[in-house]
C-alpha positions in Angstrom: 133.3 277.5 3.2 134.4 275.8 6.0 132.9 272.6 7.9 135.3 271.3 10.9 136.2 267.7 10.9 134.9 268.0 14.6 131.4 269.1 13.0 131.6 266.3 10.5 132.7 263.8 13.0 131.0 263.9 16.2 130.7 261.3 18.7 126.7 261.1 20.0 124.1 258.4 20.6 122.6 256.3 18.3 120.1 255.3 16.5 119.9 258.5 14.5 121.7 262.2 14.2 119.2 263.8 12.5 116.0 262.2 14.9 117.5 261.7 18.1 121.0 263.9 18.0 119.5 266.8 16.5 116.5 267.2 18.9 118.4 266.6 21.9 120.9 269.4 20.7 117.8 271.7 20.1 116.3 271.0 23.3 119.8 272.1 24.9 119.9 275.2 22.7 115.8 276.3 24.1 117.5 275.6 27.5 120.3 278.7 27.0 117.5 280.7 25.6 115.6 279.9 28.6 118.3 280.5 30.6 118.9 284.4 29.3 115.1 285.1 29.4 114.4 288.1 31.5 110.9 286.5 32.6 109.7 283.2 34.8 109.1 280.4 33.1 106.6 277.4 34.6 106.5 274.7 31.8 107.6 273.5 28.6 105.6 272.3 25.5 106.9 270.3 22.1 105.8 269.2 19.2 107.3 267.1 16.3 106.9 267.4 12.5 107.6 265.7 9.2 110.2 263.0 9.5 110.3 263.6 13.0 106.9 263.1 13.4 106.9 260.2 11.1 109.9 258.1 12.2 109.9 260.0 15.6 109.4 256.5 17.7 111.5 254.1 15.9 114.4 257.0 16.3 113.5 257.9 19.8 113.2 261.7 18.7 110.0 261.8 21.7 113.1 260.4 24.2 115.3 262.2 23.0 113.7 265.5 23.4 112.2 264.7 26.4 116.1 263.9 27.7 117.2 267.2 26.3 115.2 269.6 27.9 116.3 267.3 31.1 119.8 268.8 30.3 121.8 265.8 28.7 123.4 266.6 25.6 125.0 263.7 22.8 128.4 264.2 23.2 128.3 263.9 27.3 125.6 261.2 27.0 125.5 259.0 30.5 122.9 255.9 29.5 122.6 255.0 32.8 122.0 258.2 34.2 119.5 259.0 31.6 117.4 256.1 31.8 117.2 257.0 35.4 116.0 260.4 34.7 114.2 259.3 32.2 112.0 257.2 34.3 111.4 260.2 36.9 110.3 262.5 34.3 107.9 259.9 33.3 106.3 259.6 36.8 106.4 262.9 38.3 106.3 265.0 35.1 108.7 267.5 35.6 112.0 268.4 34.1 114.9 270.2 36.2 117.7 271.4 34.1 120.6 273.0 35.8 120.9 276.1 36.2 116.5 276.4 35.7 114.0 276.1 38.3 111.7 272.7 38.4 109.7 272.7 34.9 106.4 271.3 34.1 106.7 269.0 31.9 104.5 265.5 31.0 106.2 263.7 28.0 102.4 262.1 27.6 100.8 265.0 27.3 103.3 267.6 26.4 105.3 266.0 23.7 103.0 265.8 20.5 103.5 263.9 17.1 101.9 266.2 14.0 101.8 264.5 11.2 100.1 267.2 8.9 102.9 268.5 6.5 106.1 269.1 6.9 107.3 273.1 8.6 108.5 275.2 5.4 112.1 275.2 6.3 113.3 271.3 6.1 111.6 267.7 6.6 113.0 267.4 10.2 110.9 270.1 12.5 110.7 270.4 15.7 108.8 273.3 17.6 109.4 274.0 21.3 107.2 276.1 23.5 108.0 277.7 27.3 105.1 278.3 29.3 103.8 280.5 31.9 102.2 279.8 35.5 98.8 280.0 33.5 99.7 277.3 30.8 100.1 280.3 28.4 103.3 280.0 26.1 105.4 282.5 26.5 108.2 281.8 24.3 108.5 279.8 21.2 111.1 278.6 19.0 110.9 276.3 15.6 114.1 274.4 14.8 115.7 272.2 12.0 117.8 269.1 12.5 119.3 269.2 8.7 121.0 266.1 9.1 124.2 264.7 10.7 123.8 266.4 14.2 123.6 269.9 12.3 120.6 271.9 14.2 119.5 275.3 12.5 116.4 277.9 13.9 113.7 279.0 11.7 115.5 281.9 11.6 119.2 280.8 10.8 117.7 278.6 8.1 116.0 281.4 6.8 119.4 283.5 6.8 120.9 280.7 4.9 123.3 280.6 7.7 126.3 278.2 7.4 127.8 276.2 9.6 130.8 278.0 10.3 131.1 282.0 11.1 134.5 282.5 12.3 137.3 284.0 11.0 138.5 282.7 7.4 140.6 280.0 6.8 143.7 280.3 5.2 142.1 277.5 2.3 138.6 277.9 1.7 137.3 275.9 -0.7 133.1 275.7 -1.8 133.5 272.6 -4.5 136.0 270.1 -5.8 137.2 272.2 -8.4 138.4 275.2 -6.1 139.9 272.3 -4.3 141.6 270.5 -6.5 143.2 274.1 -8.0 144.3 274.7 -4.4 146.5 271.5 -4.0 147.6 272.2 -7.6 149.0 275.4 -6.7 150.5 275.1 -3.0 151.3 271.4 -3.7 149.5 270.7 -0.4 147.3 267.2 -0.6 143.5 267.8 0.3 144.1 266.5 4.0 147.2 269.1 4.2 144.9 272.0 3.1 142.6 270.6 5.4 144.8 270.7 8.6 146.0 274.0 7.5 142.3 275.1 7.8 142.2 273.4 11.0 144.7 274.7 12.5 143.8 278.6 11.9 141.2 277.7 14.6 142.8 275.3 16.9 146.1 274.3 18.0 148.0 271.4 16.3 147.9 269.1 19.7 144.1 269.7 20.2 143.8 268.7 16.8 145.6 265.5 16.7 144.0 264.6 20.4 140.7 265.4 18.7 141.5 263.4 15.4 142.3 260.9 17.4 139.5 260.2 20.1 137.6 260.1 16.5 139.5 257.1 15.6 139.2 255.5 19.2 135.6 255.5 19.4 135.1 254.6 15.8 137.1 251.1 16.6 135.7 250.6 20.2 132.3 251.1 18.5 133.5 247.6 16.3 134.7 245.9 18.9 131.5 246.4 20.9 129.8 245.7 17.9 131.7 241.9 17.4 131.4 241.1 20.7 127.4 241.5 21.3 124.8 239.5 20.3 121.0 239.3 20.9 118.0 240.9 19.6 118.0 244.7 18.8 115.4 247.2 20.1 112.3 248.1 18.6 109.8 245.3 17.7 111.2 244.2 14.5 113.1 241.2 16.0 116.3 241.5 14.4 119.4 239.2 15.6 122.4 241.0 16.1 124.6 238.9 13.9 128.4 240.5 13.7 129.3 238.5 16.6 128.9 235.3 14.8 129.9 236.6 11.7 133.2 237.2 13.2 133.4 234.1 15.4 133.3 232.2 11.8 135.5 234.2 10.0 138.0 234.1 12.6 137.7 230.0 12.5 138.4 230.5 8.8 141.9 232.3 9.3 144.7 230.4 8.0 142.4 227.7 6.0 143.8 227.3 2.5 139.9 226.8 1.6 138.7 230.3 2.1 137.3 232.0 -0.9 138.8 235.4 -1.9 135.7 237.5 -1.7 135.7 236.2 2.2 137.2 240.3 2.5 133.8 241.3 1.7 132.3 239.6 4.5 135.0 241.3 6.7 134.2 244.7 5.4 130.9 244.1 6.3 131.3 242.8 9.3 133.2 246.1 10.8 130.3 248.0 9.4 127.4 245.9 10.7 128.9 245.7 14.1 129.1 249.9 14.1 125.8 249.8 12.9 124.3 247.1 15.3 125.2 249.2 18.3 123.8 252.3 16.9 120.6 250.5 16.5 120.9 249.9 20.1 121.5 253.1 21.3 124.8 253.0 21.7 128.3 255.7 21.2 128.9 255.6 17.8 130.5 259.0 15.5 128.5 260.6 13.3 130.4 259.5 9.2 128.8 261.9 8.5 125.3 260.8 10.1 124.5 258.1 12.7 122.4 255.9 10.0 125.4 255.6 7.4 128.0 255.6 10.9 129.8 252.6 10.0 131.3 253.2 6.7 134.3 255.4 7.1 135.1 253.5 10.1 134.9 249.9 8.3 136.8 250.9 5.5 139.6 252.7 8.1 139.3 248.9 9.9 139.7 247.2 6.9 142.7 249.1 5.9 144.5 248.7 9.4 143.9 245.2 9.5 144.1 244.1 6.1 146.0 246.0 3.7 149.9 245.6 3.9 151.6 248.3 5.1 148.7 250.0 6.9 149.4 252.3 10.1 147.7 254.0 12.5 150.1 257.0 12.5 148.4 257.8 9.2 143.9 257.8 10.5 144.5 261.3 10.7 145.1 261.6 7.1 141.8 259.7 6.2 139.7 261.5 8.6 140.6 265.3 7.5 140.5 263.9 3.7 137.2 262.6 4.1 135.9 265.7 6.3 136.6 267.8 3.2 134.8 265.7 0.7 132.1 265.5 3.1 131.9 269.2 3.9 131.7 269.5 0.0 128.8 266.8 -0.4 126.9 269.2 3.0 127.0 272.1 1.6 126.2 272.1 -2.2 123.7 269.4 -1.2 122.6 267.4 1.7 123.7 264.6 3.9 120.6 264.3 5.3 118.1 261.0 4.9 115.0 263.6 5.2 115.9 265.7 2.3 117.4 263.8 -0.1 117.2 259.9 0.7 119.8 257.2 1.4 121.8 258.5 -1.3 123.0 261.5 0.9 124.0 259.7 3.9 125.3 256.4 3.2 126.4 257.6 -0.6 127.9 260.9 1.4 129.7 258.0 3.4 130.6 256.0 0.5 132.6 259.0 -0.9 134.2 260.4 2.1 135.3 256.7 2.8 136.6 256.1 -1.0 138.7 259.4 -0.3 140.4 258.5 2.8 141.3 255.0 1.4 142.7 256.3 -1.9 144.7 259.3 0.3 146.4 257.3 2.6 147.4 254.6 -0.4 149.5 257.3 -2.1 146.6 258.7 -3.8 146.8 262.0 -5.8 144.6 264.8 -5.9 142.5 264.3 -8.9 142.9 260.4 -8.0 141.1 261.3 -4.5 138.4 263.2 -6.2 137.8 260.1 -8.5 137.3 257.8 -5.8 135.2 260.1 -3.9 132.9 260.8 -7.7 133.0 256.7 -7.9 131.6 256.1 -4.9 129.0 258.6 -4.9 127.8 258.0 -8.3 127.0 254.2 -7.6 124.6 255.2 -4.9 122.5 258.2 -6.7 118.5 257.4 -6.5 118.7 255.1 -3.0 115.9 255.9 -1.2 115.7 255.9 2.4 112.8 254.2 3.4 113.5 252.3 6.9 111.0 249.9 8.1 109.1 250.5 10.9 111.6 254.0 11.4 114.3 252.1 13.1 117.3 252.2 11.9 117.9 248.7 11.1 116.3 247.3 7.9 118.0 248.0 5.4 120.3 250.2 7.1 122.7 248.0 8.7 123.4 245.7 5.7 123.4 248.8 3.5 126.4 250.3 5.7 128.6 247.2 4.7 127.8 247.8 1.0 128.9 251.2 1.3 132.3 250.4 2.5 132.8 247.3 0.1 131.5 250.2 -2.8 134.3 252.6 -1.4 137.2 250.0 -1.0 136.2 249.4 -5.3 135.8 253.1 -5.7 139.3 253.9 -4.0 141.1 251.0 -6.3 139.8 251.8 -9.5 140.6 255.6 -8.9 144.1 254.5 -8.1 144.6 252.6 -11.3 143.8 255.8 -13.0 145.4 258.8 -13.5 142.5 260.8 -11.8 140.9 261.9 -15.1 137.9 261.1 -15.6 134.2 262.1 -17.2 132.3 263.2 -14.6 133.7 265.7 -12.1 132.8 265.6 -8.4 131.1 268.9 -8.2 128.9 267.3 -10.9 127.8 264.3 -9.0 127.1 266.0 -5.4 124.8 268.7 -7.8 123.0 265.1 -9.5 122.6 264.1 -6.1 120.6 267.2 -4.5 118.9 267.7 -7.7 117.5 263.6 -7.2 116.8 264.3 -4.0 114.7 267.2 -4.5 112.7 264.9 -7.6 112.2 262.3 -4.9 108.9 261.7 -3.2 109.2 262.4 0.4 107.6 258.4 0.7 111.3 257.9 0.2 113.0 260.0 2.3 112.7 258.5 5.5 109.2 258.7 6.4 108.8 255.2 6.1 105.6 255.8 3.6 107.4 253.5 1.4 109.7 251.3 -0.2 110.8 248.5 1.8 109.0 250.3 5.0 105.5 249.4 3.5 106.5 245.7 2.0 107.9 243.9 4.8 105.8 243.2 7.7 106.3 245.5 10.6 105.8 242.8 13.6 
C-alpha cells in the first residue's frame, strides 16, 4: 500500500474536500472522458446524492460542480476568474471547457439535489450525464468523492481500486505493525521509509520542492487567517475571531501575568485562523481533508514558534511521518466525514499531527505510533454533524482541540517507552467499525446533533 504525501496533502479550495474538492475533480475527470468520446456532445446534466445532496449548499458542492465542468480544477483554483465565470454560466447557461465545443448547461435547471438515499457505493455521490442535440443523454458516469480530495467511479469503487497503481515501493507497509517491523529492521525512522517510498517515484529535489510548497501554504493559510476579520459566508453569522485572538495574545507577550495554559489559546488560534479561511473559500491543504485542515499545520506552527529548538529544516520530517500514519488511518478505514463521522477527519488529523510532533522531538518508532494511537483514541465516536452544512460550527473550534489533543498525545508518548496497550492498527479498525455503527444523522448530513439544536438563522 502506498498513499503519496502529495495525495494526502494537497493544496485546493475550501470549505470542503470531500463536497466541493471532490466534485470539481470529478467534473474535470467527465471532461477527459468527454474529451476522448468518439461522438458530439450538446449538453451536460448532474445530479447530487447523499451528503452531497444534503450538505451540498452550505459546501458549495452545486458551485463547485458547476465550476468544474467550466474547466477549473482545485489545485489551479483562480477565485477571481471563477466568480467571473461563474456569473456567465449563470446568465447565459452554457459551459465552454477547453479543448470542448460551447455546452448547454443551466446550473438552475441542470444541476439537481436528490435527497432519496444514498448511491450503493459511498455517502458522497455524484452522477454526471452528457447529452445529445435532442436532450437525450448519451453518456453517463456515477462517481465517489471518499473523502480528502480522493474521487473514485462506480466502477473503480467497485474494483476496490486503491489509490496508487504504480510500480512498488521499495517499503510498503498496509498497518502499523508492518511498519513498525520495517524501521525495526532497516533502522530507518517512519519518515525515512517514507521518503525512500517517495523517492522510487519522484526525484529527491521535486520532493523537497513539493514538501515544501506544503509547508508554505499551510503557514500563509495562518497568516491570512490572523490577519482577517469579519463575518464568514453562509447565513450563520459567525465572526471571524483569530484576528483578535491574536491581537490580544500578542499584547500579552512578555507580561509576567499570563497564565500557562495561554499556549492553548495559541494552538488554537493557528488552527482557527486555517479553518476561518477555509470557511471562506479560501487556499488551504487538505490534513488530510479541508474540514480538519488546520490541525497538522497548528501543531507544525506551534512547534516553530514555541518549542525551543524548533527548525524549519526539519517540516519535512513531520509531513512524510504524518502522511504515513494518515495513509494507514485511509486505507484500513476512512478519513472521510460521510462515512465515518468527525472522528475520521479531525481524529485522522489528531494522529497524523501527534506523529509529526513526537518525530521531529526525537521520537522513536513505537513512541510515534503511541502518539499517533493517543490521539486517535480520544476522538473515537465524534460525530460530524455541522450546522446548517457549512463548515463552521463546530468545525472550526474543534480544529484547535485537535491540535491541543495532539501536542498532549505527542508528550505523553515521549515520556514513554512506546509500549503501550492498545496498538495503532487496533484503534484505526475501532474507528471504521464506529463509523460503520453510526447513524448517517451523524455523518455529515446535518440530520442531527448540534445541526438540528442550534438555530440555523
Amino acid at each position: 500500500m502506498f498513499l503519496s504525501v502529495f495525495e494526502m496533502f494537497k493544496v485546493g479550495i475550501g470549505p470542503s474536500s470531500s463536497h466541493t474538492m471532490g466534485p470539481m475533480v470529478a467534473a474535470g475527470q467527465f471532461l477527459e472522458t468527454l474529451r476522448a468520446a468518439p461522438f458530439a456532445v450538446h449538453g451536460l446534466k448532474a445530479s447530487l446524492h447523499g451528503s452531497l445532496a444534503f450538505t451540498g449548499v452550505g459546501h458549495a458542492s452545486d458551485r463547485a460542480v458547476v465550476l468544474g465542468l467550466a474547466g477549473f480544477l482545485p489545485d489551479t483554483y483562480d477565485a477571481q476568474r471563477a466568480e467571473a465565470a461563474y456569473q456567465d454560466i449563470q446568465a447565459n447557461k452554457v459551459v465552454a471547457p477547453q479543448d470542448l465545443p460551447v455546452l448547454a448547461f443551466d446550473p438552475k435547471a441542470d444541476l439537481t439535489f436528490d435527497y432519496g438515499p444514498n448511491l450503493p457505493g459511498h455517502a458522497n455521490g455524484l452522477k454526471l450525464h452528457a447529452t445529445d442535440a435532442q436532450g437525450d443523454i448519451i453518456l453517463s458516469e456515477t462517481y465517489y468523492s471518499v473523502g480528502g480530495g480522493f474521487v473514485l467511479t462506480e466502477a473503480e469503487l467497485a474494483a476496490g481500486k486503491d489509490s496508487d497503481d504504480g510500480p512498488a515501493v521499495p517499503h510498503p507497509f498496509k498497518s502499523a505493525a508492518e511498519m513498525l517491523e520495517m524501521c525495526r529492521t532497516t533502522g530507518l525512522s517512519i519518515a525515512a521509509l517514507k521518503r525512500k517510498n517517495e523517492l522510487s517515484r519522484i526525484g529527491p529535489d521535486a520532493l523537497d520542492k513539493g514538501l515544501m510548497r506544503i509547508w508554505d501554504v499551510m503557514n500563509a493559510c495562518i497568516d491570512r487567517g490572523m490577519a482577517r476579520d469579519g463575518i464568514l459566508p453562509g447565513g450563520l453569522g459567525v465572526k471571524r475571531r483569530a484576528k483578535g485572538i491574536h491581537e490580544a495574545l500578542m499584547a500579552e507577550r512578555g507580561m509576567n501575568l499570563t497564565a500557562p495554559h495561554t499556549i492553548n489559546d495559541w494552538m488554537s488560534l493557528y488552527a482557527m485562523a486555517v479553518n476561518e479561511e477555509n470557511a471562506a473559500g479560501g487556499q488551504v491543504v487538505t490534513a488530510p481533508t479541508n474540514g480538519a485542515a488546520g490541525v497538522v499545520p497548528a501543531t507544525i506552527r506551534y512547534w516553530l514558534d514555541h518549542v525551543p529548538g524548533a527548525a524549519a529544516s526539519r517540516v519535512p520530517e513531520f509531513l512524510l511521518t504524518a502522511a504515513a500514519i494518515g495513509g494507514l488511518v485511509k486505507h484500513n478505514a476512512s478519513i472521510s466525514g460521510a462515512e465515518c463521522g468527525c472522528q475520521a477527519e479531525v481524529g485522522s488529523a489528531s494522529a497524523m499531527a501527534a506523529s509529526g510532533l513526537a518525530a521531529v522531538m526525537g521520537g522513536t518508532p513505537e513512541q510515534i505510533e503511541n502518539a499517533a494511537e493517543i490521539a486517535l483514541e480520544h476522538h473515537l465516536g465524534m460525530t460530524c454533524d455541522p450546522v446548517k452544512g457549512l463548515v463552521q460550527v463546530p468545525c472550526i473550534e474543534r480544529n484547535g482541540l485537535g491540535c491541543i489533543k495532539a501536542v498532549s498525545a505527542a508528550s505523553l508518548a515521549l515520556r514513554g517507552d512506546g509500549t503501550h496497550l492498545v496498538p495503532l492498527d487496533a484503534c484505526i479498525e475501532t474507528m471504521r467499525q464506529t463509523g460503520e455503527d453510526m447513524s448517517a444523522k451523524y455523518k455529515e448530513t446535518s440530520l442531527g446533533g448540534l445541526a438540528v439544536n442550534v438555530p440555523n438563522c
